[in-house]
C-alpha positions, 0 to 999 in steps of 0.5 A: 500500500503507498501511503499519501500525505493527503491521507496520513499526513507523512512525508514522502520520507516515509511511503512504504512502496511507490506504486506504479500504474500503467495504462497501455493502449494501443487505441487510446482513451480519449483525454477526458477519461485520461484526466478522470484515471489520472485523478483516481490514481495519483490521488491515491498516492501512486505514480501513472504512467501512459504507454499510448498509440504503440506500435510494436510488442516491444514497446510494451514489454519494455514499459511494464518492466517496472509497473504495479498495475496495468490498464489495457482496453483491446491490447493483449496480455500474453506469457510475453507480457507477463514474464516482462512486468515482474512487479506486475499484480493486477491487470484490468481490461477497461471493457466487458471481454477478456480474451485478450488476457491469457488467463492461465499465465496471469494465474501462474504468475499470481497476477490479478486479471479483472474486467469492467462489466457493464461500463460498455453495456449501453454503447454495445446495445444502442449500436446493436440495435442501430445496426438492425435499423441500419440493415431492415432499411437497406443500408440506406440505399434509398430503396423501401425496407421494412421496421423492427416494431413487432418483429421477434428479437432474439438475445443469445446470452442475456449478460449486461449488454443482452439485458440492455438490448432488451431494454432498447429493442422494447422502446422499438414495440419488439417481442424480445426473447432470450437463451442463456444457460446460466440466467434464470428464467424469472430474471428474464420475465421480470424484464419483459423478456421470453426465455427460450431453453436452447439455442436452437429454439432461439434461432427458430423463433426468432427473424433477428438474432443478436450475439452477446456471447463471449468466445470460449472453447465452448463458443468458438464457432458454434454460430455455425450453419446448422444453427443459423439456418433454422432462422426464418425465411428474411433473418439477420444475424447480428454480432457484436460480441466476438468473431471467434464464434461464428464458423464463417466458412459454415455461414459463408457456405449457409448465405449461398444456399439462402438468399433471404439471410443478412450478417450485420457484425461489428467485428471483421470477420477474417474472411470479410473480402469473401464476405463483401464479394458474395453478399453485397447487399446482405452484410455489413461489418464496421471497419473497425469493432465500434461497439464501446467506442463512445466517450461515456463507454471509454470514461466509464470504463478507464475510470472503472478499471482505475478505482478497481485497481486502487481497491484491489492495491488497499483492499484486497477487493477481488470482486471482478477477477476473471482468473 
């Protein structure tokens, strides 16, 4: 714990540790949530370091040699990593997925890997919906579309983000129904949602299904043809979770087969060229992933993973461990 003068009115003669906090973001958080970390940090007594816009791994292996605690948004922390920041005892994610954290190296290394749930939940689901009004009406290419009141929504996985989109997709006048295993059903009725008990029930009950599951060795590729292909006739798959669990070769070979079928995503497939070529006029991706790219998401979130890691350093708390 580093001591402060503000605090316990000693000299600097008199800190215990000087903690280090970096914050390494290859994509930058924007100034205001800079300023907001920087005042949780130092206002605890500890010492912030900024590593932003890098361009090479060695960059960050360098900086970390020396740091406490580290903030990160999509950058990624593997054994590398871990082996360069000896002092290293926490890591937060600023964001809701952490598959970017090599979780069983953290723990070897008795590293602390958190993340921020729920500080991204809102910006994730108003794009979310944003990309089925965008995809019903054309992509905005002047012809006639159609609209989302009325139409059956389906959440697969009914986190933060999935509860938001609900709560969003209502306001549309949607019948919102819902799958995850691990979300009681009364959780889901008392939001006005239906909960289904299968993936497969889902998808066949639902035109528009939108993805909110993480990538694990359970999820990767599940979104696959089989799956998808039980959508009635004019469904649209919608991703703004992860690309590692759609098949996309499996997709790919399903919107051959079905020409009524549209996939709207917020992360780039790999095979986005093959995407584009075959399906002009039935799939969207973003150029880059947008879905917590807001400035109340990136405030929200910094500071978040800030007050988390002062907490952790004083308290012990552990409450968002992932590992």
């Amino acid at each position: 714990m580093a001591l402060s003068p503000a605090r316990d009115g000693l000299s600097t003669f008199y800190f215990l540790l000087n903690m280090k906090v970096l914050v390494a973001t290859e994509k930058p958080f924007a100034k205001v949530a800079v300023d907001g970390i920087r005042e949780v940090v130092e206002g605890a007594g500890y010492e912030l370091a900024l590593l932003e816009k890098y361009t090479e791994k060695q960059q960050l292996l360098e900086a970390v040699a020396d740091v406490d605690a580290l903030i990160i948004r999509s950058d990624k922390v593997d054994a590398e990593v871990l082996d360069a920041a000896k002092q290293l005892k926490i890591v937060v994610r600023a964001g809701a997925g952490y598959d970017n954290i090599d979780l069983e190296a953290a723990t070897a290394h008795k590293v602390v890997a958190m993340n921020t749930p729920g500080q991204n939940s809102n910006a994730v689901a108003e794009l979310a919906l944003g990309l089925m009004v965008y995809a019903v009406r054309n992509f905005y290419n002047g012809t006639s579309g159609t609209e989302l009141m009325g139409k059956k929504l389906g959440i697969h996985a009914f986190g933060n983000v999935g509860r938001n989109v609900a709560r969003i997709a209502q306001g549309f006048g949607m019948e919102v129904y819902a799958y995850d295993a691990y979300c009681p059903d009364e959780v889901m009725t008392a939001a006005g949602v239906t909960p289904v008990h299968s993936a497969e029930e889902l998808y066949r009950t639902c035109g528009i299904v939108s993805l909110h599951i993480p990538a694990t060795a359970e999820t990767k590729n599940s979104i696959n043809h089989d799956l998808v292909n039980l959508m009635p006739k004019g469904g649209m798959l919608v991703n703004t979770a992860r690309k590692e669990v759609i098949d996309e070769e499996g997709l790919i070979a399903l919107m051959q087969e079905r020409a009524d079928l549209k996939y709207i995503t917020d992360i780039m497939p790999v095979a986005d060229a093959k995407f584009r070529t075959l399906f002009e006029n039935r799939y969207f991706a973003t150029p880059k992933k947008m879905g917590a790219q807001t400035a109340e998401a990136n405030i929200n979130a910094g500071i978040a993973a800030a007050k988390q890691i002062v907490d952790f350093l004083e308290n012990g708390n552990t409450r968002f461990q992932v590992n």
